[in-house]
C-alpha positions as CSV (number, residue, x, y, z in Angstrom):
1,X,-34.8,4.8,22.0
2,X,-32.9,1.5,20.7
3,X,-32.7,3.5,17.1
4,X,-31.5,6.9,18.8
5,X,-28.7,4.5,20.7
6,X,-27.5,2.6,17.9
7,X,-27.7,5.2,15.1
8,X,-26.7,8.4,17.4
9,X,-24.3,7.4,20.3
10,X,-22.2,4.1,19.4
11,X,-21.1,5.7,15.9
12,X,-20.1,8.6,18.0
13,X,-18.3,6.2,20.8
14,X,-16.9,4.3,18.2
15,X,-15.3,7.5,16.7
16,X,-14.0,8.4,19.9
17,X,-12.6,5.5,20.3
18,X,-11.2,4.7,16.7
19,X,-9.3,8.8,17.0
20,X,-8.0,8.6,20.8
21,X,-6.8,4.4,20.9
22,X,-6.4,3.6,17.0
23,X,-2.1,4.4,17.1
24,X,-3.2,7.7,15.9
25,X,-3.7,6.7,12.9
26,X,-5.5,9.3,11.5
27,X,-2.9,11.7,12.6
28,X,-0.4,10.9,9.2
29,X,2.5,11.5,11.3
30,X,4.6,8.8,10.4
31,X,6.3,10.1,6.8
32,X,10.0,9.9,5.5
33,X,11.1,13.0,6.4
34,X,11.0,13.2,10.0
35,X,13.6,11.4,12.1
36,X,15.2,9.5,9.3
37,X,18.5,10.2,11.0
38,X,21.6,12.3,10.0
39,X,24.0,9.7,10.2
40,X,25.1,8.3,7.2
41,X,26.5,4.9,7.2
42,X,30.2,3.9,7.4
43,X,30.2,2.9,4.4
44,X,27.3,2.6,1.7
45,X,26.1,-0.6,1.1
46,X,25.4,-2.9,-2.3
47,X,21.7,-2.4,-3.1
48,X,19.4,-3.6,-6.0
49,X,16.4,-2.8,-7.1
50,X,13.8,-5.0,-8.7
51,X,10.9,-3.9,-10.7
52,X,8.4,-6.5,-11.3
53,X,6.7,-5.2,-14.9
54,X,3.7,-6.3,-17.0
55,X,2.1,-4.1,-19.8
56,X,3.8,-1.0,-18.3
57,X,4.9,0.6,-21.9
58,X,3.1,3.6,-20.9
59,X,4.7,4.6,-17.3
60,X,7.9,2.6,-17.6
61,X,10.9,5.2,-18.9
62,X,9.8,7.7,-15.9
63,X,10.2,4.8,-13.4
64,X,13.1,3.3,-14.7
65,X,14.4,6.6,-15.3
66,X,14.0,7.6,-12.1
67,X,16.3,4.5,-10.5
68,X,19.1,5.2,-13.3
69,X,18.7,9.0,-11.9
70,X,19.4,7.8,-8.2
71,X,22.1,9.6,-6.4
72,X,23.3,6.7,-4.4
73,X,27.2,6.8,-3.1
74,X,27.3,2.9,-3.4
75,X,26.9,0.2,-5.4
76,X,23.6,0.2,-7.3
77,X,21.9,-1.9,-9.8
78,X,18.2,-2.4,-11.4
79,X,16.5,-5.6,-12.5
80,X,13.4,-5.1,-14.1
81,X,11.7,-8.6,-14.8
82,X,9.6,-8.5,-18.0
83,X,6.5,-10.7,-16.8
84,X,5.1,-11.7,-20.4
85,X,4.2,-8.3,-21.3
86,X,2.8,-7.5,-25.0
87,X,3.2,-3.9,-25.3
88,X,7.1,-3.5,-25.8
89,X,7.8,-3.2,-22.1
90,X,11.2,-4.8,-22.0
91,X,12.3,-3.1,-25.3
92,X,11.4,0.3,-24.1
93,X,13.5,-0.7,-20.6
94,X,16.4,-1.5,-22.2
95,X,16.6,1.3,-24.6
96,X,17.0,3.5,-21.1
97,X,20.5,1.8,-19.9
98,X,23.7,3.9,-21.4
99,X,25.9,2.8,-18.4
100,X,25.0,-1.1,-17.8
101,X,23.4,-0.3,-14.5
102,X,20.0,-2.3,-15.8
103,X,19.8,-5.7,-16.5
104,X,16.2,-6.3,-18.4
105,X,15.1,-10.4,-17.4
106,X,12.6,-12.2,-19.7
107,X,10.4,-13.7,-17.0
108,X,8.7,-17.0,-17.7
109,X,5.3,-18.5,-17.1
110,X,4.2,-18.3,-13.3
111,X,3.9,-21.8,-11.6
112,X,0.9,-23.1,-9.9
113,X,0.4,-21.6,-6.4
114,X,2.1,-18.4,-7.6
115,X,0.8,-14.6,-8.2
116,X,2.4,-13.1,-11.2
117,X,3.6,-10.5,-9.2
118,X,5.4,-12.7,-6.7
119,X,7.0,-15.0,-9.4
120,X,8.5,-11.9,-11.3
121,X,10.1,-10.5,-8.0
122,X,11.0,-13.6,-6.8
123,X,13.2,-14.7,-10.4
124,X,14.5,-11.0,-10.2
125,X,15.5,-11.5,-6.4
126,X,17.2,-15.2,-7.1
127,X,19.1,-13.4,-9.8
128,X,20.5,-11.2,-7.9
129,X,21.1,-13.1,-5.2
130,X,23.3,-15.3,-7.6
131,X,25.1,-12.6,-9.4
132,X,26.2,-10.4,-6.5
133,X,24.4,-10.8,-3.4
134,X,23.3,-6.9,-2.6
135,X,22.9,-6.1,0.7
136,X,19.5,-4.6,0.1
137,X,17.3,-5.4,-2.3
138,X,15.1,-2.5,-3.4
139,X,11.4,-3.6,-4.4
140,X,9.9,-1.1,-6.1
141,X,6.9,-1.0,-9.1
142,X,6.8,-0.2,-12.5
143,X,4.3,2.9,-12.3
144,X,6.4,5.0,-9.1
145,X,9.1,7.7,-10.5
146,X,11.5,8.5,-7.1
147,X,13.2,11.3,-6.1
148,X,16.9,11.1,-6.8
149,X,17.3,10.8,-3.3
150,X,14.8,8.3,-2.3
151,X,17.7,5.2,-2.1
152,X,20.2,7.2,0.0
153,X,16.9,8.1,2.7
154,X,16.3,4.6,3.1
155,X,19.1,3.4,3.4
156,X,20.3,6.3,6.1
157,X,17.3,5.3,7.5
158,X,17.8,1.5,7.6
159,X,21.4,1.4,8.6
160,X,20.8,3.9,11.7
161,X,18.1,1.9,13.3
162,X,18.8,-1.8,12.1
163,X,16.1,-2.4,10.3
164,X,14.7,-5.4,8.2
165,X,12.1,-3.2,6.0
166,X,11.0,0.2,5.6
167,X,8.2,1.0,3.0
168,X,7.3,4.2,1.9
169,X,3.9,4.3,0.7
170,X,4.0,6.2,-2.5
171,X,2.3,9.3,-3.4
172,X,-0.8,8.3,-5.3
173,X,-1.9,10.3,-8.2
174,X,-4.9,13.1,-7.1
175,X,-5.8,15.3,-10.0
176,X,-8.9,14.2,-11.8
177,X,-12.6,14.3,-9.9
178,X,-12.3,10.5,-9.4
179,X,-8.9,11.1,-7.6
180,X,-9.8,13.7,-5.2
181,X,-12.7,11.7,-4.2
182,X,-11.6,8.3,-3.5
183,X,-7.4,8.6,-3.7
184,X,-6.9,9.9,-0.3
185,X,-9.8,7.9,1.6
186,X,-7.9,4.7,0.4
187,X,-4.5,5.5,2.2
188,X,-7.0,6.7,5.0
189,X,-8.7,3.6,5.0
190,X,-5.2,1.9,4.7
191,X,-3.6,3.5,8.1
192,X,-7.3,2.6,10.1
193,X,-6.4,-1.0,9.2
194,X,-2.8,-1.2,9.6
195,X,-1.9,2.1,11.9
196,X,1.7,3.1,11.0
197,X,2.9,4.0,14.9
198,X,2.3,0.4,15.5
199,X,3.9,-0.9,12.6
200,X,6.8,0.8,13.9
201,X,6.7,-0.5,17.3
202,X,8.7,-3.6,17.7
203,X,6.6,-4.5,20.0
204,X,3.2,-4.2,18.4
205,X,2.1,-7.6,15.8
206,X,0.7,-5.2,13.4
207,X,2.3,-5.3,10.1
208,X,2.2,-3.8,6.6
209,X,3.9,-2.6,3.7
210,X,3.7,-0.5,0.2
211,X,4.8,-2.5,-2.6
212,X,5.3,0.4,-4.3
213,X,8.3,1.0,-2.7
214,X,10.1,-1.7,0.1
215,X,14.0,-1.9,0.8
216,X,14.1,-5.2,2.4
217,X,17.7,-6.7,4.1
218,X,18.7,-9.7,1.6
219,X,19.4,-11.8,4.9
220,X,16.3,-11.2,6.5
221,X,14.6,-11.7,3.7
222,X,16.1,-15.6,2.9
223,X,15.8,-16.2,6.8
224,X,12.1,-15.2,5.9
225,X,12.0,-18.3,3.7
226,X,12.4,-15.9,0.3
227,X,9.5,-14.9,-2.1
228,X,8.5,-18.3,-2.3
229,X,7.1,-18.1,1.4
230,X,4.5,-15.7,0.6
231,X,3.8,-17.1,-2.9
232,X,0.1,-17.2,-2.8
233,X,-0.8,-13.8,-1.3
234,X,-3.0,-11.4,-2.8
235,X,-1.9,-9.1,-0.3
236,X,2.0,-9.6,-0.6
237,X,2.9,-6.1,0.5
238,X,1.9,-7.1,3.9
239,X,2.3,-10.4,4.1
240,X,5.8,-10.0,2.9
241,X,5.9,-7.4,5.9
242,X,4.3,-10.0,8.6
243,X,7.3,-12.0,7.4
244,X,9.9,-9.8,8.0
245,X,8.3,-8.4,11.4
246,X,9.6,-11.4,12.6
247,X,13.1,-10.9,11.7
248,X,13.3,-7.7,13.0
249,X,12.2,-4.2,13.2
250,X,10.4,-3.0,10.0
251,X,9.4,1.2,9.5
252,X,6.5,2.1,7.2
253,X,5.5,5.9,6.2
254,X,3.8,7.9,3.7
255,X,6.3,10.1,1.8
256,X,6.7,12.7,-1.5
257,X,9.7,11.6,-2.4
258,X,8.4,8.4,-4.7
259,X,4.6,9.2,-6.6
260,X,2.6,7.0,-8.3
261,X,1.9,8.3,-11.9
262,X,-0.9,5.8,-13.0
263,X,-4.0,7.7,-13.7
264,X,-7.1,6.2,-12.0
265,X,-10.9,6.4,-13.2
266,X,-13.5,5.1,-10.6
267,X,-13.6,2.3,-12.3
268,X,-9.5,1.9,-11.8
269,X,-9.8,2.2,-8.2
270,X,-13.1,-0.2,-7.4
271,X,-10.8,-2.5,-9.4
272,X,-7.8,-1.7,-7.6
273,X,-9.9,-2.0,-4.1
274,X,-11.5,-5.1,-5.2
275,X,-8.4,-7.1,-6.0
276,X,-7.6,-7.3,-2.5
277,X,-10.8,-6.5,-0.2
278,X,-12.1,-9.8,0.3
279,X,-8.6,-11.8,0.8
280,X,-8.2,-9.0,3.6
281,X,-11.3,-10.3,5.2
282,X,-9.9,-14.1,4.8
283,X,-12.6,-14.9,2.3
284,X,-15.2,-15.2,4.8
285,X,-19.0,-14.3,4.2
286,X,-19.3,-13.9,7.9
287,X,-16.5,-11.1,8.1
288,X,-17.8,-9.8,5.2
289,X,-21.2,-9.4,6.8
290,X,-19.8,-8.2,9.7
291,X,-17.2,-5.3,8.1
292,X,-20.3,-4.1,5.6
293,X,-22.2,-3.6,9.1
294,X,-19.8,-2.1,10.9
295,X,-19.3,0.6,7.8
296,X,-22.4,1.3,7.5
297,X,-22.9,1.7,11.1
298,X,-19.6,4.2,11.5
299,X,-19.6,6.2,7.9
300,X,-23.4,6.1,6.8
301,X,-25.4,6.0,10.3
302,X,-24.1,9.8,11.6
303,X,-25.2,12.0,9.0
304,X,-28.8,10.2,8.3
305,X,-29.8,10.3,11.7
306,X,-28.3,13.6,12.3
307,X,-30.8,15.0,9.2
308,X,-33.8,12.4,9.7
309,X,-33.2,11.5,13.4
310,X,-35.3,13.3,16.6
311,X,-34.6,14.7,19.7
312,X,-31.1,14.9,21.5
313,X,-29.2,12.1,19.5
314,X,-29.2,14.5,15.8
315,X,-26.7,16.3,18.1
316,X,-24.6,13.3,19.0
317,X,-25.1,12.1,15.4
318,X,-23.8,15.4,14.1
319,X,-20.9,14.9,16.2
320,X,-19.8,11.3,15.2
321,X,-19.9,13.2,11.6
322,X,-17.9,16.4,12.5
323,X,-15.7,13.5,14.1
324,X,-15.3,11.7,11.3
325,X,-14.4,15.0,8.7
326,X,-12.5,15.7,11.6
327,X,-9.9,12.6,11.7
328,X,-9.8,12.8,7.8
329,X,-8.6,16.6,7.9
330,X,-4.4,15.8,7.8
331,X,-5.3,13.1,5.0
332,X,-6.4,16.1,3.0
333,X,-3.6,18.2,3.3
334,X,-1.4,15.7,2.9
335,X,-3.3,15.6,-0.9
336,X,-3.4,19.3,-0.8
337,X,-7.2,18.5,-1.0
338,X,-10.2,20.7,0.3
339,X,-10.8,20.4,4.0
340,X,-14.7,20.2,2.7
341,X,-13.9,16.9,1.6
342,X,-14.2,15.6,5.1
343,X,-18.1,16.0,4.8
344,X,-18.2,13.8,2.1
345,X,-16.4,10.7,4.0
346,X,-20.2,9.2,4.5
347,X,-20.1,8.9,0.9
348,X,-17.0,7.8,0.4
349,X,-17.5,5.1,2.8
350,X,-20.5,3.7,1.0
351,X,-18.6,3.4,-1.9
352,X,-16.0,1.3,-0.4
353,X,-18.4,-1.0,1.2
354,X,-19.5,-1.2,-2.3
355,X,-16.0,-1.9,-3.5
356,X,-15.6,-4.8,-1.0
357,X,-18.9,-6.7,-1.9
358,X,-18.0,-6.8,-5.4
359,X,-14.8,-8.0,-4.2
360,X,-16.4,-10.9,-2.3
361,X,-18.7,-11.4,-5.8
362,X,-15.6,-11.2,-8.2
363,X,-14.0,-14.2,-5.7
364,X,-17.4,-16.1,-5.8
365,X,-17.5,-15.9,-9.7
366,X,-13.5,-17.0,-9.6
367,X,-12.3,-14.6,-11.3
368,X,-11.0,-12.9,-7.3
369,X,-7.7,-10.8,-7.2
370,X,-8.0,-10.1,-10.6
371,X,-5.3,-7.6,-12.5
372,X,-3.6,-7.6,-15.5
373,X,-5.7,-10.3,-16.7
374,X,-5.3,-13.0,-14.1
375,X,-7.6,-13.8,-11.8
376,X,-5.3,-14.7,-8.9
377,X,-7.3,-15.4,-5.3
378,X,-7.0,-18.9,-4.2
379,X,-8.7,-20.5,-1.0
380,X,-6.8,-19.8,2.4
381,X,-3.9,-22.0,3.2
């Protein structure tokens, strides 16, 4: 009976629960082209955009290319900040600039208590800040190619509601077998932690952002405390986010407009998931414990006990899983994926539980949060 409960009818609640009181987040309504506003702004303001860039020779003339190919009515110019790459990054970059529009920075060494990431975008932020003092900048990374609209929709969108931030998470690649399985789950799993409605509501405390793409108001940004006050996150994106929540209003949603065009293995994306998994949980074993639990409880529990379970709770553990392949349905067609995919979310789930042990085990071996060679987790502040 205790078995039939646990197994059959809390999965079941839980999924009632997570699809009717969760911001509707598994709804993926929240997305750059609804309600960005008509309005275009009096007058367009200065923006710049900074691209952060390390060992990026193979994606980095379709992103850059993609800024120079902006059709913005104001003032626009592009950092990119060079962050000791050995591949011929910067060359490549500044072989792409026939009108002066770029400016290619030779970042230095990171200091102690900095990410790599963060120390790039923060010497490409304090040089623009000295050199002309945009109104927005535009933080955006090496491996997303935009739209040659994508500046003037969030700015529009920015200007007509007064805001401090709006992200657009970025359109991750989805083409090879390892893609279709895990790409979409991973924004799925990204909008159960951080649901966009309540992002958007200014009066919700949830906060996130896509560092793929982030227009950020300069002032809110220094009254923030700059870069520097989020130097140590793993998770800058949303800390970053948090920080600006606080300044005012921030907008998150997914869009087409900018695509990631990095090309993902499994291997790539249990790296990319483990970077960051165990800094989300605070680096703590009990909350580790506790998350693994709960995920196999919620993804794993409903479709063993609906084929290996007896009596009237298969039924209720057959729906927790037509629930769950349910809630992942507009993720799908978002990715253009098969709505058959939704049965193999059990799976999937497993694997990220997976994901965020060896994250937890990468930090306990100190070599947590690492990418592009740098092993970057440090104990909580």
């Amino acid at each position: 009976m205790i078995a039939a409960v646990l197994f059959g009818y809390v999965p079941l609640a839980i999924w009632v629960y997570l699809m009717v009181a969760r911001g509707g987040f598994w709804l993926a309504r929240e997305r750059d082209d609804r309600g960005e506003g008509a309005r275009e702004p009096p007058h367009w303001p200065a923006v710049t955009a900074v691209v952060p860039a390390r060992n990026e020779a193979e994606t980095i003339a379709a992103s850059v290319g993609s800024l120079l190919a902006q059709d913005y009515p104001g003032p626009f110019r592009i950092i990119l900040v060079d962050d000791e790459s050995e591949d011929g990054t910067g060359a490549i970059a500044r072989r792409l600039d026939a009108t002066g529009a770029l400016t290619v920075l030779t970042g230095t060494r990171q200091p102690a208590g900095w990410t790599g990431k963060l120390w790039a975008l923060a010497q490409g932020v304090a040089f623009a800040s000295q050199t002309h003092a945009p109104e927005f900048v535009w933080l955006t990374d090496a491996d997303i190619v935009h739209a040659p609209d994508t500046l003037k929709s969030l700015v529009r969108r920015a200007d007509a509601n007064g805001l401090a931030l709006v992200s657009l998470m970025a359109k991750l690649r989805c083409e090879s077998f390892a893609e279709r399985f895990l790409i979409p789950a991973f924004v799925y799993f990204f909008q159960m932690l951080y649901p966009f409605a309540r992002v958007n509501d200014g009066h919700s405390n949830v906060a996130a952002g896509a560092g793929g793409c982030m227009l950020v108001r300069r002032t809110a940004l220094e009254a923030a405390g700059g870069i520097q006050a989020i130097r140590g996150e793993i998770i800058d994106d949303c800390a970053l986010a948090r920080s600006l929540k606080a300044r005012g209003p921030i907008w998150l949603g997914l869009t087409k407009r900018s695509v990631s065009i990095r090309e993902y293995s499994f291997a790539d994306i249990a790296r990319m998931v483990a970077r960051s998994a165990y800094a989300e949980l605070r680096y703590s074993p009990l909350l580790l414990a506790l998350v693994l639990a709960a995920l196999l409880l919620i993804f794993v529990a409903p479709p063993l006990w609906a084929v290996f379970g007896d009596g009237a709770s298969r039924y209720v553990a057959f729906g927790g899983w037509a629930a769950m392949a349910i809630s992942f349905q507009p993720m799908l067609r978002f990715y253009s994926r098969s709505p058959a995919w939704g049965l193999a979310l059990p799976l999937i789930g497993l694997l990220y539980a997976g994901f965020t042990f060896e994250s937890a085990v990468q930090h306990w071996r100190g070599k947590g949060g690492m990418w592009k060679g740098r092993a970057q987790a440090m104990a909580p502040r």
